[in-house]
KOLVOLUM-635254 format. One line per 2 residues: number of its first residue (from 1); their letters; for each residue x, y, z of C-alpha. Coordinates in pm, 1 decimal. Last residue first. Layout:
BEGIN
NUM = A = X Y Z  ...
This chain:
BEGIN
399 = XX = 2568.6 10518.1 15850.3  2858.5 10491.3 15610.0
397 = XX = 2878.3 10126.9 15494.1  3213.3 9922.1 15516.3
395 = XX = 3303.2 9620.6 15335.3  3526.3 9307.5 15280.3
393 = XX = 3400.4 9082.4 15040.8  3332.4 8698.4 14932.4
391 = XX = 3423.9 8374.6 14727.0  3256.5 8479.9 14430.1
389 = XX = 3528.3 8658.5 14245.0  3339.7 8997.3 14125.9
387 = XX = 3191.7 9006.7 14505.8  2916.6 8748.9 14659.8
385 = XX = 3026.0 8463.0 14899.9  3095.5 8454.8 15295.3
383 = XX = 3051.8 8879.5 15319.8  3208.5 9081.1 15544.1
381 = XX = 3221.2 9350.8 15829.7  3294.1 9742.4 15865.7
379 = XX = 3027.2 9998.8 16028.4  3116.2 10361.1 15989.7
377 = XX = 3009.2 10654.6 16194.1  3113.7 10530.1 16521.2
375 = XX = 3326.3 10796.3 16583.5  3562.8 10519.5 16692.7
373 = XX = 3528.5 10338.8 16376.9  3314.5 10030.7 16401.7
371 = XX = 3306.5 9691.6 16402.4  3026.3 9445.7 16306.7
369 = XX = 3000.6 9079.9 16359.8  3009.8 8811.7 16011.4
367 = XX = 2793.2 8604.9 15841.2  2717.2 8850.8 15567.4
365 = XX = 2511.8 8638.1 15304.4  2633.2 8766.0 14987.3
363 = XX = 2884.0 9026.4 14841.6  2887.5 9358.6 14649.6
361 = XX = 2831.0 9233.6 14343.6  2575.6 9022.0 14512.2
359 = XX = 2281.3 9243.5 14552.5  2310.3 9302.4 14927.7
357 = XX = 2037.4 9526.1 15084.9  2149.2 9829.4 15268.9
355 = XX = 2045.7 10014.7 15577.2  1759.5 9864.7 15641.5
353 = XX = 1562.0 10052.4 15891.2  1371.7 9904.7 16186.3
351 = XX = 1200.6 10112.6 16486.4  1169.5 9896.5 16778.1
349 = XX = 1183.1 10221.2 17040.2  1531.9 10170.1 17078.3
347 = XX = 1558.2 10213.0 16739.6  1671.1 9922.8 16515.2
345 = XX = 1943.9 9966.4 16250.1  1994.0 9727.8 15970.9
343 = XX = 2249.8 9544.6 15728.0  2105.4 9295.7 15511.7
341 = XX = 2130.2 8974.7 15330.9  2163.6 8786.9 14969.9
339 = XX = 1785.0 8781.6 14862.5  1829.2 9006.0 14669.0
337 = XX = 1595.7 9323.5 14800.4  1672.3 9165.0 15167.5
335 = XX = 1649.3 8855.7 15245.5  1966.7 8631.2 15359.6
333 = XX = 2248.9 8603.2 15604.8  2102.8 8935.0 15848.1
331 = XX = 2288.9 9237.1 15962.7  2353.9 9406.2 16270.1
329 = XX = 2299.7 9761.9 16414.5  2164.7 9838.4 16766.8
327 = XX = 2052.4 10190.3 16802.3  2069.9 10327.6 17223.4
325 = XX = 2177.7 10636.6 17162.9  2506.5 10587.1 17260.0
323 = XX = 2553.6 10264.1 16978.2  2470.5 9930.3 16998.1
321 = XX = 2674.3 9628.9 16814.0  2472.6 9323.3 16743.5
319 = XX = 2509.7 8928.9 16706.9  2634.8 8735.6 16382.4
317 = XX = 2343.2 8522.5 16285.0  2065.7 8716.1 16180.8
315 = XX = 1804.9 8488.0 15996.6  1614.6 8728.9 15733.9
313 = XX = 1619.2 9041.7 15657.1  1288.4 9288.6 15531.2
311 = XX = 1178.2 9389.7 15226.4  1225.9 9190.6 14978.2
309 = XX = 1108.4 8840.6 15201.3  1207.0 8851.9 15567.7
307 = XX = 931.7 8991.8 15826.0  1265.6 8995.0 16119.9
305 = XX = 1085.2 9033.8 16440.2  1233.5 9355.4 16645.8
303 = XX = 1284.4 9448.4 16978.5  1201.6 9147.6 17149.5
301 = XX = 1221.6 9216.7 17494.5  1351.0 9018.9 17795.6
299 = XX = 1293.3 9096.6 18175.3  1646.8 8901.8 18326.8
297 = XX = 1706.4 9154.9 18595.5  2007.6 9304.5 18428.4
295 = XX = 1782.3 9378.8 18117.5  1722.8 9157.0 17851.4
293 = XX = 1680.7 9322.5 17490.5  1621.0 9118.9 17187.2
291 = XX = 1680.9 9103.2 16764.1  1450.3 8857.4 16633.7
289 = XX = 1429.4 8585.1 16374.7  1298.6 8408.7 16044.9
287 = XX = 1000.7 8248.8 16203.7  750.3 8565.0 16116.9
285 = XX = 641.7 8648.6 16443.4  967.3 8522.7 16603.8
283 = XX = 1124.8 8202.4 16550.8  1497.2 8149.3 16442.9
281 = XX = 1843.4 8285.3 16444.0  1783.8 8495.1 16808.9
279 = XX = 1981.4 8830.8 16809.4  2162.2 9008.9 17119.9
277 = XX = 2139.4 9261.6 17339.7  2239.0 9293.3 17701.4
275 = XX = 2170.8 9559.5 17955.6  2454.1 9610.2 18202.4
273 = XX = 2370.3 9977.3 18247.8  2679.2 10106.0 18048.6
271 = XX = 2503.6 9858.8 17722.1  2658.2 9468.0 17673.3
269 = XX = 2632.0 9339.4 17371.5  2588.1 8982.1 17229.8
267 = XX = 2784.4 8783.2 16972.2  2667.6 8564.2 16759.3
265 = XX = 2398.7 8292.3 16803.8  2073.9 8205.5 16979.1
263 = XX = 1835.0 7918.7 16827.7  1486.9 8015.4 16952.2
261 = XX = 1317.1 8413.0 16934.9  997.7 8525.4 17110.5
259 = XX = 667.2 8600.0 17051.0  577.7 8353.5 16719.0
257 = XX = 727.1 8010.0 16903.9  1022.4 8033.5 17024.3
255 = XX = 1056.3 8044.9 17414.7  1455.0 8153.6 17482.8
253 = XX = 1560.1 8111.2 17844.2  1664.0 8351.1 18029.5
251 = XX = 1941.4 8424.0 18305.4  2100.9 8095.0 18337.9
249 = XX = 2351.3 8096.0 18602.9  2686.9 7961.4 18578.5
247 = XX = 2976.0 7889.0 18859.5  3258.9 7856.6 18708.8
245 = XX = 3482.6 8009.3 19018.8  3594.4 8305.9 18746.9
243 = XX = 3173.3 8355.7 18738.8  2947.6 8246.8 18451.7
241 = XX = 2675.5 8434.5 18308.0  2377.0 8278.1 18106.0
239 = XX = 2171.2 8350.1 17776.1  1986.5 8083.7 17633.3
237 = XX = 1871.9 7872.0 17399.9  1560.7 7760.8 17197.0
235 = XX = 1551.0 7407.3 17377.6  1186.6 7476.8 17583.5
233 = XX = 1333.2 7581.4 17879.9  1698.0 7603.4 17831.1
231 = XX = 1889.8 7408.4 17587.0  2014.9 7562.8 17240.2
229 = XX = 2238.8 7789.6 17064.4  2387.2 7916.1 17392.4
227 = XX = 2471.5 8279.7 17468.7  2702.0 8501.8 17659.5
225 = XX = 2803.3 8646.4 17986.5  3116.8 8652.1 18178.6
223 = XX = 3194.0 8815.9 18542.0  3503.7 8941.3 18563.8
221 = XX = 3407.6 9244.8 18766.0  3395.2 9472.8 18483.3
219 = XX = 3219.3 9310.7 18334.6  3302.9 9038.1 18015.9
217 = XX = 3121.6 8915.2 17728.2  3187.0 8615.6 17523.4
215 = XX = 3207.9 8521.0 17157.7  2953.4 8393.9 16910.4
213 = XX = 2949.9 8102.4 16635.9  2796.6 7853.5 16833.6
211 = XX = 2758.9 7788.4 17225.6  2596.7 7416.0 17193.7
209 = XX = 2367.7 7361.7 17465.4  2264.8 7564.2 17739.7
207 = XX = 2059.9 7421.8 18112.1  1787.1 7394.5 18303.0
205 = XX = 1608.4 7180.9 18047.0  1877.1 7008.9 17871.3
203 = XX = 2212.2 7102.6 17844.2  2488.4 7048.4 18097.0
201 = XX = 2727.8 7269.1 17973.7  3118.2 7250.9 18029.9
199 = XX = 3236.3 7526.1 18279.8  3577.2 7693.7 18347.2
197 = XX = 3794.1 7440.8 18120.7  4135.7 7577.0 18211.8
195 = XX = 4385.8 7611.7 17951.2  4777.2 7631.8 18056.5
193 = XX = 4927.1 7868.5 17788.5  5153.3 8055.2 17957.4
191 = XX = 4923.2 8384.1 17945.5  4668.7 8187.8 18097.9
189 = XX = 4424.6 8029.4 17860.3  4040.0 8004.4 17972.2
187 = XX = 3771.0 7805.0 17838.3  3370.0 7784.0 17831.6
185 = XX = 3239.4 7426.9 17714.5  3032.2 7242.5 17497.6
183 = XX = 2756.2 7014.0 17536.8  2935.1 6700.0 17487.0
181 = XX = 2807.8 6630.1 17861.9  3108.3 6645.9 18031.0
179 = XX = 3355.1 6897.8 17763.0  3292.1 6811.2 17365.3
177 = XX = 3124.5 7049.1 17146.1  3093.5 7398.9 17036.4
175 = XX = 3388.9 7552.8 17222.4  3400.2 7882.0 17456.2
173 = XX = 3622.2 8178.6 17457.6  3805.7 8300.9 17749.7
171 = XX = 4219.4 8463.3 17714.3  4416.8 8556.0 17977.0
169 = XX = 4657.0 8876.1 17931.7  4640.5 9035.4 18250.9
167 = XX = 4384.0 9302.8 18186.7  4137.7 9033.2 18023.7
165 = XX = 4136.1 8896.8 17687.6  3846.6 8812.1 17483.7
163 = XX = 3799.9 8528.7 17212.2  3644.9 8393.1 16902.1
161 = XX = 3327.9 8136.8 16853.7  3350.0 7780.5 16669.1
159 = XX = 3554.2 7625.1 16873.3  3551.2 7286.9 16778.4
157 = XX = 3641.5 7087.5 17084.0  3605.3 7105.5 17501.0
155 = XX = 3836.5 6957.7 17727.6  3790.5 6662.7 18038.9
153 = XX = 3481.3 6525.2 17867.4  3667.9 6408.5 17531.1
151 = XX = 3768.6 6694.8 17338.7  4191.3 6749.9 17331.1
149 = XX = 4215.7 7098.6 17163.2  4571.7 7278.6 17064.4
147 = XX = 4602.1 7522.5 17280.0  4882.7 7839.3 17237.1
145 = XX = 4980.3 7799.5 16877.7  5220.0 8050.9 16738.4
143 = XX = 5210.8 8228.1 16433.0  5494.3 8455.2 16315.8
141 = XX = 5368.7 8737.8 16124.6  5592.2 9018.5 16220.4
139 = XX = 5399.5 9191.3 16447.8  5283.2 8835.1 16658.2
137 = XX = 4953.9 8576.9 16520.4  4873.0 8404.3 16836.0
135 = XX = 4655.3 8096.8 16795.6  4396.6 7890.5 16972.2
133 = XX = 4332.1 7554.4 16830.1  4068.8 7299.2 16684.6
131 = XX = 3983.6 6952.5 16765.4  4225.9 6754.2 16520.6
129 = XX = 4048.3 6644.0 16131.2  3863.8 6381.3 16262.7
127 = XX = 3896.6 6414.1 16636.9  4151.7 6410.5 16858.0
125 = XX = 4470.2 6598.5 16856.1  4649.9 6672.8 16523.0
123 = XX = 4569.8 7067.7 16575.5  4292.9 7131.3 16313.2
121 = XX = 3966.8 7200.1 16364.0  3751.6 7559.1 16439.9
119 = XX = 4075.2 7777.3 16431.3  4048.5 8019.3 16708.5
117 = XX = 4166.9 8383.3 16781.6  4438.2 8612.5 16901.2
115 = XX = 4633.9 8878.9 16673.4  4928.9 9108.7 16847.6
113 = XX = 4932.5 9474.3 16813.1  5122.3 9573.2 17114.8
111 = XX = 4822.7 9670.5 17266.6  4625.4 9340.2 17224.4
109 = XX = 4410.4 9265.0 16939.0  4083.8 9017.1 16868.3
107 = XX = 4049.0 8780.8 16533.7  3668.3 8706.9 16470.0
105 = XX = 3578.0 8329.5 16473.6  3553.4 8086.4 16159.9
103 = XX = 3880.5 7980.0 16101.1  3929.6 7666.9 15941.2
101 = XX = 4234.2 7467.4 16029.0  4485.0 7487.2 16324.4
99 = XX = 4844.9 7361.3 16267.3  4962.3 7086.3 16441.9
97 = XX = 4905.7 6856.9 16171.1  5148.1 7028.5 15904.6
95 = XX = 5060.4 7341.1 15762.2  4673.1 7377.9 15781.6
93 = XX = 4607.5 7769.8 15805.9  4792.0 8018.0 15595.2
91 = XX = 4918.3 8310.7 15767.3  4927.4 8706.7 15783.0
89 = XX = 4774.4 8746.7 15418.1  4791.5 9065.9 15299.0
87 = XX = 4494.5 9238.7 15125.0  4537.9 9669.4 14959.0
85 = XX = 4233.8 9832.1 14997.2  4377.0 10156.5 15046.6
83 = XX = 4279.8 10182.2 15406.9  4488.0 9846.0 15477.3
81 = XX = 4283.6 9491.9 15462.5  4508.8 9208.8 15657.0
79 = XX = 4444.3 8825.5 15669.6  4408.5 8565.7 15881.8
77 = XX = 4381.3 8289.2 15597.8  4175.6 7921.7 15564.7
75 = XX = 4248.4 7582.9 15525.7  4329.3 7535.9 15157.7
73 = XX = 4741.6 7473.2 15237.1  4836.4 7845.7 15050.9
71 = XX = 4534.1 8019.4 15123.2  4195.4 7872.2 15027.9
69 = XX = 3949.2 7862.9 15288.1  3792.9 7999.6 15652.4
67 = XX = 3835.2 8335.9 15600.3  3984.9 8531.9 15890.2
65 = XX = 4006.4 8919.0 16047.6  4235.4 9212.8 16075.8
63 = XX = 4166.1 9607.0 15924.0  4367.4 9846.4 15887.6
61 = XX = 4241.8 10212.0 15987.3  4574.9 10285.0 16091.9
59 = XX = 4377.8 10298.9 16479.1  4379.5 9934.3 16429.0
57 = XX = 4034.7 9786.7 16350.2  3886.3 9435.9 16402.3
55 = XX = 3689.8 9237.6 16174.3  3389.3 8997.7 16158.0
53 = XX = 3411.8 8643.8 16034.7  3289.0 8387.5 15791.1
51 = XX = 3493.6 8506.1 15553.4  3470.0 8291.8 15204.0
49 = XX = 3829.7 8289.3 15060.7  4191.4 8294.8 15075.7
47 = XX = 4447.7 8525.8 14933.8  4624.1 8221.4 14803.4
45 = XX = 4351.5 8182.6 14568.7  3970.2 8238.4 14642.0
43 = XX = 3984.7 8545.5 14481.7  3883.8 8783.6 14770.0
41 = XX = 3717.6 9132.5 14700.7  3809.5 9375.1 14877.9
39 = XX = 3706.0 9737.9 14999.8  3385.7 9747.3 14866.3
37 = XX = 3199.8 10041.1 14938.3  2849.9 10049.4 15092.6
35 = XX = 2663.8 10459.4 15124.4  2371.8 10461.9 15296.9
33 = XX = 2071.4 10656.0 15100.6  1938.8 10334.3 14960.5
31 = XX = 1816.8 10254.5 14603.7  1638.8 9953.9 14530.2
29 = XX = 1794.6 9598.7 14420.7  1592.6 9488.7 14182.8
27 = XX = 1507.0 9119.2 14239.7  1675.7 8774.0 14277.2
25 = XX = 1478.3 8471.2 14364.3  1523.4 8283.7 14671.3
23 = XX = 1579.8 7906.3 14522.5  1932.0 7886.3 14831.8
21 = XX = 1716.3 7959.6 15119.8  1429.9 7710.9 15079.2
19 = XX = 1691.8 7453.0 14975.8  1814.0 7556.1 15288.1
17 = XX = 1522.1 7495.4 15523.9  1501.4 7136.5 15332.0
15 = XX = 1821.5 7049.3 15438.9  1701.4 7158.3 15784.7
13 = XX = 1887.6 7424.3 15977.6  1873.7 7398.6 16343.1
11 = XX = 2073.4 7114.4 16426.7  2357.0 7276.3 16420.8
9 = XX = 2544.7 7082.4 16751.9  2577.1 6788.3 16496.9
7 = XX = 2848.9 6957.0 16306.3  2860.1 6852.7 15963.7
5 = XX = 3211.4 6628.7 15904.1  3290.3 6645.0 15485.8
3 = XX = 3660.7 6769.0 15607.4  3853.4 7036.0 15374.0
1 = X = 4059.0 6959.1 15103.7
């Protein structure tokens, strides 16, 4: 049911680059001193399937995210994971054109216990299959759209990333395409609904391209921050910060090669200092990605190049969390013992420790951002495939 369209912003992955990906062998998955528990395991019915998303946590310990099919129209679920394991799905995607379709972004919550995110198509405007949506899921599981996409240069399309929310209820997130230069675009919603395209990217050499699959950050001051897929310098990507005015500033750009990282996605971090940290998809010593450091004046660090292979992950996509001690945790789509992805923990000193190794039965190729529980002693997340059903797991891992 769903559209055939590949994005032409992802650019980075080769056919033959995943051909490489999908023949790596399986091996014996070693024994680990973390702890990972399986907390569901979706059928790829109307419960919905393959999450491509991170979750958030209610202090019930429930927890709230997305998977991008099945579910009662094929489109995708937001969904609900209690402490006892027990799934609900909150809505099915893709009734009726104005719906959204495809979810692919973390859900966020507001005090009252609302749900806020993006649907990547969908919304019967423009485009193939409509140019995605931003939605409000309320306590009682009534979904409400509150953008539906346009593209063209005067809006962006294809959201691929999810949202924040300021103090007064606006919401910021960025889209994948469309917007000036078909570069892609950072948006804000009021809390009526009026969308206000704050900055569409200009790409090339002073410029980002493509933000994909990540989510913005937010000071104190209002000022955003967050990361490109490509453009900049030498077309690796880049991390920028954009005032409420819109105007952006490019504070590094990515160099590939073997000493740095290239094609920047998920969601970055900010530290109390204003440090930010992040993960590049690409490059690096080994060519299979980095996680970085760039401090407020813009000196980056590569804290750690991915070796892939057994022992090591390979391609992190989803961003990091960092804790008070200064250890950033995240997890990589493949390598590992399997073959099927990690979870790690880097020092602050560029010390690396896998924290587990997927082996399948408990999921594949975790795609999605960590959350944590406010002691931060467990890490929560998902996997897109893996589990008894095959179509992918919710998880946490005691640290």
């Amino acid at each position: 049911m769903h559209s055939t369209r590949v994005c032409s912003a992802v650019v980075a992955v080769s056919s033959t680059f995943l051909t490489f990906l999908l023949s790596l062998s399986l091996v014996t998955q070693p024994t680990q001193a973390q702890t990972l528990q399986v907390l569901y395991n979706f059928a790829g019915s109307s419960d919905g399937g393959k999450p491509d998303a991170g979750l958030v946590r209610d202090a019930a310990r429930n927890l709230y995210g997305t998977a991008t099919s099945n579910g009662a129209f094929g489109w995708g679920v937001a969904f609900k994971v209690d402490s006892s394991g027990t799934e609900t799905v909150l809505h099915s995607f893709g009734d009726g054109t104005k719906d959204g379709r495809t979810p692919y972004a973390d859900l966020i919550r507001d005090q009252a216990g609302n749900l806020y995110g993006t649907t990547y198509e969908g919304g019967g405007i423009g485009c193939t299959d409509g140019c995605g949506t931003v939605f409000k899921i309320d306590n009682a599981g009534k979904e409400t759209v509150l953008h539906r996409f346009a593209g063209g240069t005067a809006d962006g399309c294809f959201p691929y990333g999810g949202l924040i929310r300021d103090l007064a209820g606006n919401l910021y997130g960025t889209t994948q395409e469309c917007g000036a230069s078909n570069f892609g675009t950072v948006f804000k919603l009021n809390k009526t609904g009026k969308e206000t395209t704050l900055y569409s990217f200009a790409g090339g050499a002073t410029d980002g391209e493509y933000p994909t699959y990540t989510t913005l950050l937010m000071d104190a001051g209002g000022t955003l921050y967050g990361v490109t897929q490509q453009g900049g310098t030498t077309g690796g990507g880049v991390v920028y910060k954009l005032t409420q005015k819109g105007k952006e500033t490019v504070l590094y750009s990515f160099l590939g090669g073997t000493a740095d990282g290239c094609y920047v996605l998920g969601t970055p971090f900010m530290d109390k200092n204003g440090n930010i940290y992040g993960t590049a998809g690409q490059c690096g010593a080994s060519g299979v990605g980095t996680v970085w450091k760039l401090t407020k004046r813009g000196k980056e660090t590569v804290l750690h190049s991915f070796a892939g292979g057994t022992s090591d992950g390979e391609y992190p996509f989803a961003g990091v969390i960092v804790d008070g001690a200064g250890n950033v945790y995240g997890n990589t789509k493949f390598g590992g013992a399997s073959g099927f992805g990690t979870v790690y923990r880097v020092t602050k000193n560029g010390k690396e420790t896998l924290l587990h190794s997927f082996d399948g039965t408990d999921g594949q190729y975790p795609n999605g951002s960590l959350a944590k529980n406010p002691k931060g002693t467990v890490l929560f997340s998902t996997t897109q495939n893996g589990g008894t059903m095959g179509f992918g797991t919710v998880w946490k891992i005691t640290k």
